[in-house]
BANU-569674 format. One line per 10 residues: number of its first residue (from 0); for each residue x, y, z of N, C-alpha, C, O, CB. Coordinates in nm, 4 decimals. Glycine has a CB too. Layout:
% BANU-569674
NUM) X/Y/Z/X/Y/Z/X/Y/Z/X/Y/Z/X/Y/Z; ...
This chain:
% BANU-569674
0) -4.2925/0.3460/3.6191/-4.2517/0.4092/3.4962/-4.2118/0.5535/3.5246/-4.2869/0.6338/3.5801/-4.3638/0.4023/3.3914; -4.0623/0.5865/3.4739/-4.0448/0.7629/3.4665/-4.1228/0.7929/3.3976/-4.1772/0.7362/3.3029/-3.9231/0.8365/3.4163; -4.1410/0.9545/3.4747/-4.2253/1.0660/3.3740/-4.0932/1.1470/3.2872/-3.9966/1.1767/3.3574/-4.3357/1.2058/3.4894; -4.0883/1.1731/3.1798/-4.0133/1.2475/3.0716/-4.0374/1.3936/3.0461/-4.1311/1.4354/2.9779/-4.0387/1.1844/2.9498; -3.9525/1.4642/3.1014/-3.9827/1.6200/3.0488/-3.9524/1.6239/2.9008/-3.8862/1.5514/2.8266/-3.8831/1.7417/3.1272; -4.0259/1.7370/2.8831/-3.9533/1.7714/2.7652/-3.8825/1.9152/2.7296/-3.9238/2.0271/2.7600/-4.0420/1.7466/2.6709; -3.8114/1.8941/2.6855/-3.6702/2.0320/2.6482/-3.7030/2.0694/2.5183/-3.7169/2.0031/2.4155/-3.4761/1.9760/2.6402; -3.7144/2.2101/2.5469/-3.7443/2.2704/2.3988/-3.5845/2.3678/2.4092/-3.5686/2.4632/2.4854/-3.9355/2.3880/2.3822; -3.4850/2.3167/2.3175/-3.3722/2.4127/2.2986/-3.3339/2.4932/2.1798/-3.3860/2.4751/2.0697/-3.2712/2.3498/2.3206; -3.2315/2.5928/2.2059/-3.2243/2.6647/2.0960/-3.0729/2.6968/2.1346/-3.0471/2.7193/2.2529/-3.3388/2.7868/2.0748
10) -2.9888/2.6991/2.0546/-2.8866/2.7585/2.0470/-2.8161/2.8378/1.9592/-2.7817/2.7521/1.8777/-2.8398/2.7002/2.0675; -2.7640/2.9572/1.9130/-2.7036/3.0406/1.8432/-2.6016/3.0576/1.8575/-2.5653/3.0946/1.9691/-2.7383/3.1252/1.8395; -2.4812/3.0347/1.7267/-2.3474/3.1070/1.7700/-2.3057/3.1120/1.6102/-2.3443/3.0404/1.5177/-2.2254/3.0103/1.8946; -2.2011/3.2362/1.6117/-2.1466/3.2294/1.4501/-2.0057/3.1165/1.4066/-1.9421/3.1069/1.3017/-2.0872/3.4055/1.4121; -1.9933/3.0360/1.5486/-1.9006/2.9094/1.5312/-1.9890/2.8035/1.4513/-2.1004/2.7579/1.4769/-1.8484/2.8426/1.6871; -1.9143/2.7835/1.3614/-2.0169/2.6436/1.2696/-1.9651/2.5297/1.3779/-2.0496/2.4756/1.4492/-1.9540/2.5887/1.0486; -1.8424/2.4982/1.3881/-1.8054/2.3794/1.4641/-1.8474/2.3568/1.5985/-1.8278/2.2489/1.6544/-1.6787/2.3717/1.4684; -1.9213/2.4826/1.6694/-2.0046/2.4410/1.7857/-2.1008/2.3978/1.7865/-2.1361/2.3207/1.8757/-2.0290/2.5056/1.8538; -2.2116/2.4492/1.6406/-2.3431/2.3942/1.6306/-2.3070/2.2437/1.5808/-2.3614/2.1483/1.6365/-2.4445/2.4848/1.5248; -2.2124/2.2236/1.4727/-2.1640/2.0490/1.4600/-2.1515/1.9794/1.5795/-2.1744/1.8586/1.5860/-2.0165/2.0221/1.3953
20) -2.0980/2.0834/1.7266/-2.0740/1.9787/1.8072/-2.1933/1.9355/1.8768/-2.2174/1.8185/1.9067/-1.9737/2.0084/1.8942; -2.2884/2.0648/1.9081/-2.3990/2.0437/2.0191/-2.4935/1.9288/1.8838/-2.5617/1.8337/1.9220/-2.5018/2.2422/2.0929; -2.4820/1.9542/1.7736/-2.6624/1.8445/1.7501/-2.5543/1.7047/1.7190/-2.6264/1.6143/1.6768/-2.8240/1.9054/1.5376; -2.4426/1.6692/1.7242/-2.4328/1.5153/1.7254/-2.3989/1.5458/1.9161/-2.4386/1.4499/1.9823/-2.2743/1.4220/1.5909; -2.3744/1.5897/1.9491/-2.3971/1.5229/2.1314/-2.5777/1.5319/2.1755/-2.6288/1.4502/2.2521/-2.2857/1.6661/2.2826; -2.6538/1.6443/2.1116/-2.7861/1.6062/2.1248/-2.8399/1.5010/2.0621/-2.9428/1.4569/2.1132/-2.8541/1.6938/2.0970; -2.7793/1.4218/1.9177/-2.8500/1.3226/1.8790/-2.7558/1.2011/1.9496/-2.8163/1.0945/1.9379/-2.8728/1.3241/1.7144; -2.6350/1.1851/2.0148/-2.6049/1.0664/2.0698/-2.6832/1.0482/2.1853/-2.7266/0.9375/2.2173/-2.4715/1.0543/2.0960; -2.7073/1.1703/2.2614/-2.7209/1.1504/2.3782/-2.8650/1.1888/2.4159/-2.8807/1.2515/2.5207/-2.6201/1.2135/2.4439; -2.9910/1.1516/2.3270/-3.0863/1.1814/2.3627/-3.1800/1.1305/2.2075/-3.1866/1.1961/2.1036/-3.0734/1.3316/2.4223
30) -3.2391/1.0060/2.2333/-3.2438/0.9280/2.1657/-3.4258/0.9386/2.0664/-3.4802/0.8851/1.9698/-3.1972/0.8091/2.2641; -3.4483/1.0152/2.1433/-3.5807/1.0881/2.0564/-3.5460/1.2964/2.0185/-3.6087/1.3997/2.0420/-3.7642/1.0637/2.2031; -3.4461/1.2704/1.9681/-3.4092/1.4151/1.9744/-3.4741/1.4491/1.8126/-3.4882/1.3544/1.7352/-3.2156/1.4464/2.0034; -3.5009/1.5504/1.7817/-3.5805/1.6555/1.6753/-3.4986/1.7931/1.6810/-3.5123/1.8857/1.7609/-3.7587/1.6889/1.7259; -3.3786/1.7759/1.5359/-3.3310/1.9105/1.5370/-3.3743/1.9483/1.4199/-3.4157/1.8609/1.3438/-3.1885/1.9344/1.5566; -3.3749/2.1360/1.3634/-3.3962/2.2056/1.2576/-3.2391/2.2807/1.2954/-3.2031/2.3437/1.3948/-3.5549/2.2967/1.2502; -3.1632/2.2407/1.1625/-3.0343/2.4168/1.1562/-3.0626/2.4672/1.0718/-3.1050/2.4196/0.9665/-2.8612/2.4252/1.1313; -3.0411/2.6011/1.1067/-3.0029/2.7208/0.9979/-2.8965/2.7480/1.0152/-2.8193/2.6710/1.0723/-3.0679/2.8453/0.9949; -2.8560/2.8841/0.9638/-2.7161/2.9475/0.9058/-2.6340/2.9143/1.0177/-2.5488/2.8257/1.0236/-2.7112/3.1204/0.8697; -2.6917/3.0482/1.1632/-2.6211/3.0227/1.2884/-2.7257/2.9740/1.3817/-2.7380/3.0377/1.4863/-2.5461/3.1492/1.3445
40) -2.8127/2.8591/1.3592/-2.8740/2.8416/1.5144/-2.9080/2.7371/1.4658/-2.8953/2.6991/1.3494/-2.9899/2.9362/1.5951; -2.9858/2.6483/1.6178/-3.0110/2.5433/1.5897/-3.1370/2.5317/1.6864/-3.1460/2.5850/1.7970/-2.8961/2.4551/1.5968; -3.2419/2.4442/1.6179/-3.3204/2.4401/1.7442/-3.4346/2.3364/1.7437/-3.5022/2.3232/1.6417/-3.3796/2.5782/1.7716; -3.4620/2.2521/1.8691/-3.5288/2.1438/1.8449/-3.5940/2.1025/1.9533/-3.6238/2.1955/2.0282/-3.4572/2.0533/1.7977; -3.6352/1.9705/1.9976/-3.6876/1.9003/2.1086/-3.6267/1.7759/2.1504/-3.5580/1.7190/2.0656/-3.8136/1.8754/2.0862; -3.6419/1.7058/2.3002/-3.6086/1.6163/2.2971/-3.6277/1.5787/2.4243/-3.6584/1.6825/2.4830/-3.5122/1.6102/2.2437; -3.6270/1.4706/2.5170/-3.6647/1.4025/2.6369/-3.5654/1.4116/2.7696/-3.4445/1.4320/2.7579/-3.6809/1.2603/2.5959; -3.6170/1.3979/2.8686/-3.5139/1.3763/2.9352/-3.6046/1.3126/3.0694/-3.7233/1.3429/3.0818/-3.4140/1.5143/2.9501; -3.5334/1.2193/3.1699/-3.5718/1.1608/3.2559/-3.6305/1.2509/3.3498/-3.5299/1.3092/3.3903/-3.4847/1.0873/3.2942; -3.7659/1.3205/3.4353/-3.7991/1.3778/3.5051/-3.7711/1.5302/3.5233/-3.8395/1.6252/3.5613/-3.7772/1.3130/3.5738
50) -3.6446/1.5150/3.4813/-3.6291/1.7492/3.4974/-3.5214/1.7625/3.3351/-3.5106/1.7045/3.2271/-3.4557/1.8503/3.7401; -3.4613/1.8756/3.4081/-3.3542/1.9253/3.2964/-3.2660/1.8275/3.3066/-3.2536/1.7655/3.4122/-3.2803/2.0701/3.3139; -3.1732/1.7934/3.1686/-3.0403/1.7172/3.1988/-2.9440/1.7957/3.2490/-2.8445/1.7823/3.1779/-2.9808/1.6535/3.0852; -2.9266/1.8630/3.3272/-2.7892/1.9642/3.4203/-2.7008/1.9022/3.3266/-2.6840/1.9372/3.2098/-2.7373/1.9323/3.6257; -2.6211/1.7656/3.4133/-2.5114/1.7002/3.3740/-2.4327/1.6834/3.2880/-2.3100/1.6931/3.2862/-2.5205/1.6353/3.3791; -2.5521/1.6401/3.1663/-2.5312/1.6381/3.0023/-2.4963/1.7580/2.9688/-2.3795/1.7947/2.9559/-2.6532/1.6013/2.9123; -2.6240/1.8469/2.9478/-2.6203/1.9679/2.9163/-2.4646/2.0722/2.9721/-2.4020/2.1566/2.9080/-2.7607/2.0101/2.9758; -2.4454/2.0253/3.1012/-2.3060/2.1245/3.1315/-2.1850/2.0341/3.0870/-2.0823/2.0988/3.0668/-2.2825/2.1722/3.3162; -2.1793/1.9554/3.0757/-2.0815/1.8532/2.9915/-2.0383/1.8800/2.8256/-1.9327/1.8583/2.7662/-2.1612/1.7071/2.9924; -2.2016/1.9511/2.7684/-2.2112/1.9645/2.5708/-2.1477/2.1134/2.6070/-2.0485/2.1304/2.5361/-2.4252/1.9628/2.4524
60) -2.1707/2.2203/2.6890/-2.1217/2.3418/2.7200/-1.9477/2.3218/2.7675/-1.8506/2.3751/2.7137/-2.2252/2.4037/2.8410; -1.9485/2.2753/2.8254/-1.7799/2.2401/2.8382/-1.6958/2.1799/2.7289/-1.5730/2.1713/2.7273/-1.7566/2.1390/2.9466; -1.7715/2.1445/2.6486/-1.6815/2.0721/2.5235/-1.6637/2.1735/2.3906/-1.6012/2.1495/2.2873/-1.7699/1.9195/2.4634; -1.7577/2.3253/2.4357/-1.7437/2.4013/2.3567/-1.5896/2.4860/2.3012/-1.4984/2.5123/2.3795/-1.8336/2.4651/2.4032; -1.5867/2.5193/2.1532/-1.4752/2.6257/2.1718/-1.5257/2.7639/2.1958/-1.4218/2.8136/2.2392/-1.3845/2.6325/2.0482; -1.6294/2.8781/2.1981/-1.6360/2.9521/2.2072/-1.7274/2.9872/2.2975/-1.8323/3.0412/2.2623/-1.6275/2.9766/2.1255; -1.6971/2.9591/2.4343/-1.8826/2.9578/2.5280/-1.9056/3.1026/2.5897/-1.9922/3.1497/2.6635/-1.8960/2.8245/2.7045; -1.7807/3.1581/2.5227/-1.8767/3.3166/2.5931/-1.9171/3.3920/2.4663/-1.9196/3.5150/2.4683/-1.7614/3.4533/2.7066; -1.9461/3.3295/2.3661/-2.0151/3.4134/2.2571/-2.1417/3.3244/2.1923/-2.2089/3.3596/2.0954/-1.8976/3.4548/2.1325; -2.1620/3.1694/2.2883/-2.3182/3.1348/2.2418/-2.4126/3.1616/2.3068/-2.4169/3.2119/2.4191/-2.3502/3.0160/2.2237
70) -2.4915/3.1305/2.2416/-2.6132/3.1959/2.2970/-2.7777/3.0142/2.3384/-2.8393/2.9551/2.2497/-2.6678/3.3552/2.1147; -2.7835/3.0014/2.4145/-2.8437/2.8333/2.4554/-2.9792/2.9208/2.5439/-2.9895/3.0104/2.6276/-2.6970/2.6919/2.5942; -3.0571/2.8416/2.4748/-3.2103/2.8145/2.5885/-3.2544/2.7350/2.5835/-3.2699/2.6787/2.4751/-3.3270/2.8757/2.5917; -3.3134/2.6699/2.7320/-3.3439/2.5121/2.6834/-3.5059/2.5852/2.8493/-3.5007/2.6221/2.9666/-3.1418/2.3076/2.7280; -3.6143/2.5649/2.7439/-3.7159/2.5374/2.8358/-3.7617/2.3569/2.8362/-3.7631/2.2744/2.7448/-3.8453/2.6437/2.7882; -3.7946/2.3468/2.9782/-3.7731/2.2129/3.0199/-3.9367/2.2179/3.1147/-3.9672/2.3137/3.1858/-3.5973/2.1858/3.1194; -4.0197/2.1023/3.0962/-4.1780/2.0940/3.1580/-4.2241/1.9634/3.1575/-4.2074/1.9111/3.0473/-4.2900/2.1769/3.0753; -4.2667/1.9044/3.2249/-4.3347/1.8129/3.2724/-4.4725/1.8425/3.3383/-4.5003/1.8963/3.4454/-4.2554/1.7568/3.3489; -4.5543/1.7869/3.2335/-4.6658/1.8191/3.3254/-4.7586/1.7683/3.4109/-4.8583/1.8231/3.4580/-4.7222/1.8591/3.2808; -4.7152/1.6551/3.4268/-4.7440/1.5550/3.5466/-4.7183/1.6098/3.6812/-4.7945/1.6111/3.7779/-4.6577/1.4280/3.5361
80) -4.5984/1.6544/3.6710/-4.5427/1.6486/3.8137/-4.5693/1.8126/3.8376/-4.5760/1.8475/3.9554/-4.3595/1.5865/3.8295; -4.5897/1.9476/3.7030/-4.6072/2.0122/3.7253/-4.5094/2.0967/3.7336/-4.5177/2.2029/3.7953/-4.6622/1.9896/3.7788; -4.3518/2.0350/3.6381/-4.2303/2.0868/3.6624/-4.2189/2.1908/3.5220/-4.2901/2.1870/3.4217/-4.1103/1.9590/3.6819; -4.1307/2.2622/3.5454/-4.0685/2.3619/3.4796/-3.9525/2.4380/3.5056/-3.9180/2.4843/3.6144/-4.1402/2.4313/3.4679; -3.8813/2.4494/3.3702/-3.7163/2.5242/3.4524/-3.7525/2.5750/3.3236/-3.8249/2.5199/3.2407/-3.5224/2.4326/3.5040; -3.6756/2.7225/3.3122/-3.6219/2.7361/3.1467/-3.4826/2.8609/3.2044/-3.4752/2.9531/3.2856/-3.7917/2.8288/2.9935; -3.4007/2.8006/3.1161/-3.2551/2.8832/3.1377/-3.1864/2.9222/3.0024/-3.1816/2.8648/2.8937/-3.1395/2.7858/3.2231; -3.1422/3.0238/3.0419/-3.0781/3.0726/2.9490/-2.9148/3.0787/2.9925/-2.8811/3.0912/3.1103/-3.1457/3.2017/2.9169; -2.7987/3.0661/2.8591/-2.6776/3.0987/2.8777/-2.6077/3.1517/2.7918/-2.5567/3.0838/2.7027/-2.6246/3.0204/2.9106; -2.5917/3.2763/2.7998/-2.4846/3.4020/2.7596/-2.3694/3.4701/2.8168/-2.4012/3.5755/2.8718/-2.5438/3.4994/2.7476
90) -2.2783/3.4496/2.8197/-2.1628/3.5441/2.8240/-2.0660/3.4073/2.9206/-1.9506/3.4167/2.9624/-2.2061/3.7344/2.9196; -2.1323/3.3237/2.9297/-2.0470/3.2486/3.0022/-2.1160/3.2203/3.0992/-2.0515/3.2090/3.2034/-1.9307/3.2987/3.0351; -2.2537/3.1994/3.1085/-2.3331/3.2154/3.2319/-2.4420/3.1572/3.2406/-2.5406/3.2105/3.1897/-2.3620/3.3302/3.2601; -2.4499/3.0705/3.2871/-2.6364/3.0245/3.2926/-2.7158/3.1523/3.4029/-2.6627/3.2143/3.4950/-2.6658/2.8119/3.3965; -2.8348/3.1594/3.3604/-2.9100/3.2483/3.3953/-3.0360/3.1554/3.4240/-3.0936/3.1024/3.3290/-2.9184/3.3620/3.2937; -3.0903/3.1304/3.5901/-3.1962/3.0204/3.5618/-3.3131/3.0555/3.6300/-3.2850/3.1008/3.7409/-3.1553/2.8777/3.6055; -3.4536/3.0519/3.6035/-3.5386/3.0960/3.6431/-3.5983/2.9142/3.6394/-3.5911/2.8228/3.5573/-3.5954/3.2350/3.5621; -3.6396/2.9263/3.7369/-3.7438/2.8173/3.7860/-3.8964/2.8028/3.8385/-3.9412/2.6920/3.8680/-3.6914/2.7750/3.8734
């Protein structure tokens, strides 16, 4: 059986049509997902197979229209294995501490 991290994310931007885009690609693509929106942010939980989803996650960032003015954090932990990532991305940039 996989172990499941879990992703605690948050994202901010004053594009409405980016936050429309990121929570239906977080609810297609992550099938126990938990979002809350407000005005400009969005922020929730949700699973992922053993670490961060990179793949996904740089895939929902590429489909953006405005990616050097959002603002994304996604802390990511497992505590089985004892894992943890949490990254941040602003200006066009992931920023990743591990």
């Amino acid at each position: 059986m996989a172990n499941y991290a879990t992703n605690l994310f948050f994202a901010t931007t004053e594009n409405e049509q980016d936050l429309d885009k990121i929570e239906v690609f977080l609810n297609d693509n992550f099938g126990d997902c938990y979002l809350e929106r407000a005005d400009d942010a969005l922020e929730g939980e949700f699973s992922s197979r053993w670490a961060y989803p990179e793949e996904l996650i740089d895939e929902l960032v590429a489909s953006l229209e405005t990616k050097d003015s959002i603002y994304i954090r996604v802390l990511t932990y497992e505590m089985g294995c004892e894992y943890v990532s949490f990254r941040t991305y602003s200006q066009g940039k992931w920023h990743i501490r591990l």
